[in-house]
N, C-alpha and C positions, 0 to 999 in steps of 0.2 A: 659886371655880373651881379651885383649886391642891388643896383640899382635897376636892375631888370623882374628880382625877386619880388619889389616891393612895389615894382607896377602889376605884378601878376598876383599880389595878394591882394590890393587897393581894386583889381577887375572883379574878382572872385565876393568880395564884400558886398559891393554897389550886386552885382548880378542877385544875391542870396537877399538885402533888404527889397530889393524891387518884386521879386516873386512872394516875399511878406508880403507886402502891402498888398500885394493883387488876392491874398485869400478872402476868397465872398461867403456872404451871409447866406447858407443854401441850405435850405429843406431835401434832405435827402430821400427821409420816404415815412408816411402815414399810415398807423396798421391800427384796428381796432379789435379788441381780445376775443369780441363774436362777430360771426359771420350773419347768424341768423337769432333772432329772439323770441319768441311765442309766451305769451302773458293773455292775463284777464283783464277787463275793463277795470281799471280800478287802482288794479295792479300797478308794482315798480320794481323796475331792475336795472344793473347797471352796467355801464359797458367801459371801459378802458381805453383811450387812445394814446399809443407810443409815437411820436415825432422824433424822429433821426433826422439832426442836422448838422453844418460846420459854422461855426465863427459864432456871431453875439446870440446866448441863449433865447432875447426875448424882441430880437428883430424879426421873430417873424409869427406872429398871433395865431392861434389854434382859434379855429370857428364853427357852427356846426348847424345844421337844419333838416327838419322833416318834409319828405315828400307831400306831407300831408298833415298838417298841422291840426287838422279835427282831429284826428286818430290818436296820438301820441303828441306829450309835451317831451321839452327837451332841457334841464337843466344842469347844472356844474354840482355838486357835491360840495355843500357847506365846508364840509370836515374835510376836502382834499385838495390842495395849493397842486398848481403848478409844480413840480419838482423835479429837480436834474439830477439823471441815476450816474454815481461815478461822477469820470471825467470821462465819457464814453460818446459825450458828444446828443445824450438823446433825455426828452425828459416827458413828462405822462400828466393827464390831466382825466379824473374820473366824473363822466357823467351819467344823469338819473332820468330812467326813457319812463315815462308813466302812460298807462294805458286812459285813453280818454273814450274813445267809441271803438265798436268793429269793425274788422277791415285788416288790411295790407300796406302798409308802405317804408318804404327804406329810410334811415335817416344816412346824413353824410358828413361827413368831416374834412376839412379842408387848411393846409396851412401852405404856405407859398403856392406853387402849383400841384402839388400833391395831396389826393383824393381819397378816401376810404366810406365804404359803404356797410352797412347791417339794414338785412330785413327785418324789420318788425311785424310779427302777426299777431292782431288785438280778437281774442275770443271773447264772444256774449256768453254767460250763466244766463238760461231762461227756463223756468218752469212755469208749466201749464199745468194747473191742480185742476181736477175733477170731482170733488168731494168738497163739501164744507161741515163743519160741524162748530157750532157758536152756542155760548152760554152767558146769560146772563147771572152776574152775580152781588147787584144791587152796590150800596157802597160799601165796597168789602177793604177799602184800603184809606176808608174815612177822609176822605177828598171833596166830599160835596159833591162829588159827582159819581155817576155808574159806572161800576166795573165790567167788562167783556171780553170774554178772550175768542177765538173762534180758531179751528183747526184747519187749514185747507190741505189736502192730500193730493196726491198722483193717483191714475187710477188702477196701480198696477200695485196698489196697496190695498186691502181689504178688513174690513173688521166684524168681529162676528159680536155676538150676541151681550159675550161679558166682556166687550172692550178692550180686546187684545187683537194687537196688529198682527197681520201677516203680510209675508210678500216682501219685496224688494221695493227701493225706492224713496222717496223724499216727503216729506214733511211741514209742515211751515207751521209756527204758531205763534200768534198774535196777542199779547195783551195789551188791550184798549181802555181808554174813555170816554163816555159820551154825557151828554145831560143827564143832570137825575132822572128830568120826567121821559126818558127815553128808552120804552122797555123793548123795541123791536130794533131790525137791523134800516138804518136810513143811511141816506147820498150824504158824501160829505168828504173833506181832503182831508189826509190824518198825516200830522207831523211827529218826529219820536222827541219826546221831554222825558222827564223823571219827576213831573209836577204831580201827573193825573188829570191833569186840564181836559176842557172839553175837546173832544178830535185831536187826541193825541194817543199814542201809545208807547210802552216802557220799555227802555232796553234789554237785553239779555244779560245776565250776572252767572256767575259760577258760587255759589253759598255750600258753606258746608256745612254737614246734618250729620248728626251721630255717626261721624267718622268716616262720611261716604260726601262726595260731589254731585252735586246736584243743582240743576241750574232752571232757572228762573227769568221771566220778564220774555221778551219776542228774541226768540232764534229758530235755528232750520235744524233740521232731525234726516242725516242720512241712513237709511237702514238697508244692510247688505248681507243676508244670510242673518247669522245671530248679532251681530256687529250694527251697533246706533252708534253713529260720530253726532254731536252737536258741536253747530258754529252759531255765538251770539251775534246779533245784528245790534252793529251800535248807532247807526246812523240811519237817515231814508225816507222816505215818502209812500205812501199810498191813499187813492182815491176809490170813492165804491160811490156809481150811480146806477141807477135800477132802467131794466131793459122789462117792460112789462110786467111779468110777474118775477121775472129774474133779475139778479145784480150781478154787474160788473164790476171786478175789482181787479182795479192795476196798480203796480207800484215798481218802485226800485229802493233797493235796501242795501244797505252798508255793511259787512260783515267785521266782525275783529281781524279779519287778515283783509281788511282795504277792498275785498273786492264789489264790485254793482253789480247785485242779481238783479234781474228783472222777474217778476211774476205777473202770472194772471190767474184768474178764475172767473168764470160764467155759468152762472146756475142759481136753481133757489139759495136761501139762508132762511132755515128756519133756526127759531131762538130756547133756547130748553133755559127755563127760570130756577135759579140753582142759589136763589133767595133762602135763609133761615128762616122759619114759622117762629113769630114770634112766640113765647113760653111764660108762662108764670111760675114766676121760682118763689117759697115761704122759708125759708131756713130756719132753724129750730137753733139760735146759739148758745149758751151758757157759761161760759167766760170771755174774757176779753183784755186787751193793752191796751193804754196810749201814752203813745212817744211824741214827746215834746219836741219841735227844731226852729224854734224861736223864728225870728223874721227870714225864714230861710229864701226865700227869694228875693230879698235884700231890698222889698218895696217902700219899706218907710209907713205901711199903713196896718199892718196886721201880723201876728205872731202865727204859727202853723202848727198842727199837730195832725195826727195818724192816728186813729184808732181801729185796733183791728178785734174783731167779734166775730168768735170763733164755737164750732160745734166741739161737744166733748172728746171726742180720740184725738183732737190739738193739741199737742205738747210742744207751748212756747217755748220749754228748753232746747228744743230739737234744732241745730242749724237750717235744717229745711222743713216747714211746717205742711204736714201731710193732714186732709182731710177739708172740712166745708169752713172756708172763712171769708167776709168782707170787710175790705178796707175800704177806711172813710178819711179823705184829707181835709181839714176844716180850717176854715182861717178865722182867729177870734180877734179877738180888741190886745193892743200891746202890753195891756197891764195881765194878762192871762198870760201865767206862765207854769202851772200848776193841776189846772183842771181847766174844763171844758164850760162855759158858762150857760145856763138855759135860756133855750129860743131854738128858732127854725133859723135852719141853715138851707139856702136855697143854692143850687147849680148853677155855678158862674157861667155865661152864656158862649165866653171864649178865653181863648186861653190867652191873654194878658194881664200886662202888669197890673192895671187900674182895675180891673177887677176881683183883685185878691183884695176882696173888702171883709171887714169885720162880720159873722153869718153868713157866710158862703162854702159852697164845697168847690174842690177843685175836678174840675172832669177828668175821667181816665184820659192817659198818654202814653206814650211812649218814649224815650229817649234814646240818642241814635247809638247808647251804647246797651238798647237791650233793657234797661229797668223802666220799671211800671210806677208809675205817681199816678194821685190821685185817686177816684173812685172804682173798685171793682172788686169785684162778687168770682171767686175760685169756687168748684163744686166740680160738679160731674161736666159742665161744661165752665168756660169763663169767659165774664159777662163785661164789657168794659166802660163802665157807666157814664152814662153821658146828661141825662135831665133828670130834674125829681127835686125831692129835698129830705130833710131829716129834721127829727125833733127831739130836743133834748131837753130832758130835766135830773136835777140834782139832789139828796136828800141826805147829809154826808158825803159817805164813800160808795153809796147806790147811787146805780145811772137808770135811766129808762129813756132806752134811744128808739123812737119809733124812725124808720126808712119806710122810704118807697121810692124808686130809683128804675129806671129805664137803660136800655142798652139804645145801640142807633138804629134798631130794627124796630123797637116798643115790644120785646123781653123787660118782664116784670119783675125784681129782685125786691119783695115787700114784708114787713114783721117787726117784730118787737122784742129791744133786748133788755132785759132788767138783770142786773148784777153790778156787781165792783170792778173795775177795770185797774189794772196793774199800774201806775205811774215809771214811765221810763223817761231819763232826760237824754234826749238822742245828741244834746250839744256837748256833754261829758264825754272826755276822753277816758275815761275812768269807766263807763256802763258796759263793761265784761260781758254781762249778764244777755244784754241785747244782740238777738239772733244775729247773726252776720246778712243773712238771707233779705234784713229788715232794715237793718243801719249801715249804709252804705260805706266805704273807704273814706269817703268825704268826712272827717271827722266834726266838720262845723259845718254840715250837711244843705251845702247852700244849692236850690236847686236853681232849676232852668229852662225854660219854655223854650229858646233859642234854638234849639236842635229837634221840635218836635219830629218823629219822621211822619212824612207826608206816605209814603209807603210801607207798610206794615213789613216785616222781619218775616210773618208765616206766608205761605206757598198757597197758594191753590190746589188742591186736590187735581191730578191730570187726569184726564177721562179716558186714555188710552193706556193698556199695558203694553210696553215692547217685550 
């Protein structure tokens, strides 16, 4: 009897390891988390596939393909492994469907013989503007080359007399560059930079302005009842060749949500010249500073000062000095550390190192955090000097500084200032005294041509009210 137990336990073992061993590696079933997807060209979204199987999680490969591979790409998701949920036998792989053209077609998934499918439907953004409206505005963003922006409209938008939209509808605006010598609209490909270069245009930025967002550079303007959405264009192409007396302009643009508009326009472009008239400005000063900052751009050939010559309601006490004054940056000989020595200071012709030579001025700039170096004239408007020169003589603690100084338009900032100028040492940690407005955080005020911006910080005036 005992001996019969232990043939019928010895059957039962052998029977239970043999039905082991037979468990197979089998895909049991492929599901993808959408059935259907609808996107923009440009566009990306992402879709989920679950694999329910038995036995070794990675015998059996998850693979995948578009009906139509012009349409839609098809990739794996950097940020998402393989991964097995539980012990539940099933594990997920997240992939990234990108819109490439228009169209229809299914992508599919496939792991052992088990199949899942998602339609993809890739939509075109197209606008067809009926209106243009283009300005030239000279070198407004000191690039060497011409500034232009132009408006093209839909025509289900309308503007009246004082440049306020109505209507429902979209928008587009452009700012470009072209040649200096190029005052009308010409054939030519335009790519997007942040340079200014010639046939190129700047991208859209969001800046903010006295506590409000406001945005700047080529973006699109949707307007719906009282409602303007903007979306900046960071990327894109357009072309404009001339069809007789009209031009053709086509492009595809980049938005900050990824998507490819496509546009067009066909029709005249006329150009409205939005150029400043150059001006002659005499200023009357009668006191004046100058702030010493020793070899402040660190050139090894010449010491730096600032002298600022100021009309009488100036009160250099003031943190922010209200009223008519110009600044002059001068670069002297190393042994000046004190005053300003007599001679003509002529306008360095660019803005490098080598030429911060001894009798020189520095041309106005900018720096990309916002402060102003160099030469420029504040008044009723402000002038950011660029040629000319200045003549100085000394008799004591009297100066007599003749100017005559140009802006990049040929605005004339010209006259004569005779008085005492205040000695400040702008390299003392110590000079309290000196306006904040004037002597930078920089305490050893070393400065920097390296960040000039190439794109000026002010806006263009928009030609359109919404």
């Amino acid at each position: 009897m005992k001996q019969i137990q232990n043939t019928g336990l010895l059957f039962i073992l052998i029977v239970l390891f043999t039905l082991s061993s037979c468990v197979k590696n089998e895909i049991t079933d492929v599901k993808l988390s959408k059935s259907t997807i609808s996107i923009n060209v440009g566009q990306s979204d992402s879709v989920i596939a679950t694999v329910t199987l038995t036995g070794d999680l990675n015998a059996q490969p998850l693979s995948w393909n578009a009906g139509n591979a012009e349409i839609v790409s098809i990739n794996e998701s950097a940020t998402d492994n393989s991964s097995k949920s539980g012990g539940d036998g099933t594990f997920t792989k997240t992939l990234i469907i990108t819109a490439l053209k228009e169209g229809t077609t299914n992508i599919t998934v496939q792991a052992g013989n088990k199949t899942s499918t998602c339609e993809i439907i890739v939509n075109q953004t197209n606008y067809t503007f009926n209106q243009a409206y283009t300005s030239n505005w000279g070198d407004y963003y000191e690039t060497g080359n011409n500034s232009f922006d132009m408006y093209l409209l839909e025509n289900t938008l309308s503007v009246d007399s004082a440049g306020a939209l109505s209507g429902n509808g979209t928008l587009l605006y452009i700012d470009f560059s072209v040649a200096i010598t190029q005052n009308m609209m010409n054939e030519g490909n335009f790519t997007l930079t942040n340079t200014g270069a010639v046939n190129t245009f700047f991208p859209g930025e969001y800046v903010e302005s006295d506590g409000q967002t406001a945005v700047k550079g080529t973006h699109i303007i949707t307007i719906n009842q009282t409602t303007a959405i903007a979306t900046l264009v960071k990327d894109g192409h357009y072309s404009v060749s001339s069809k007789g007396e009209n031009f053709l302009i086509v492009g595809d643009l980049i938005t900050e949500n990824n998507e490819v508009v496509h546009f067009s326009y066909e029709g005249p472009v006329a150009v409205k010249d939005q150029r400043e008239v150059p001006v002659e400005i005499y200023p009357v000063f009668t006191k004046g500073e100058l702030v010493f900052y020793g070899d402040a751009y660190k050139s090894g050939i010449s010491n730096n000062f600032v002298a600022y010559l100021a009309s009488e309601s100036v009160n250099f006490e003031d943190t922010v000095l209200n009223g008519e004054i110009l600044m002059l940056e001068l670069n002297t000989a190393l042994t000046d550390t004190t005053f300003i020595h007599d001679g003509t200071y002529n306008m360095m012709p660019l803005l490098t190192i080598e030429n911060l030579v001894p009798n020189s001025l520095v041309l106005g700039y900018s720096t990309e955090n916002g402060e102003n170096w160099g030469c420029w004239y504040y008044g009723e408007t402000t002038k950011q000097l660029r040629t000319g020169n200045v003549t100085v003589s000394r008799t004591d603690d009297q100066y007599t500084i003749n100017y005559l100084l140009y802006d990049k338009i040929g605005s004339k900032v010209s006259g004569t200032f005779t008085g005492p100028l205040k000695y400040l040492n702008g390299m003392s940690t110590n000079s309290a005294t000196v306006a904040a407005a004037r002597v930078k955080s920089n305490k050893q005020a070393v400065k920097s041509f390296s960040k000039i911006q190439q794109k000026a910080t002010k806006t263009k005036t928009f030609r359109f009210k919404l």
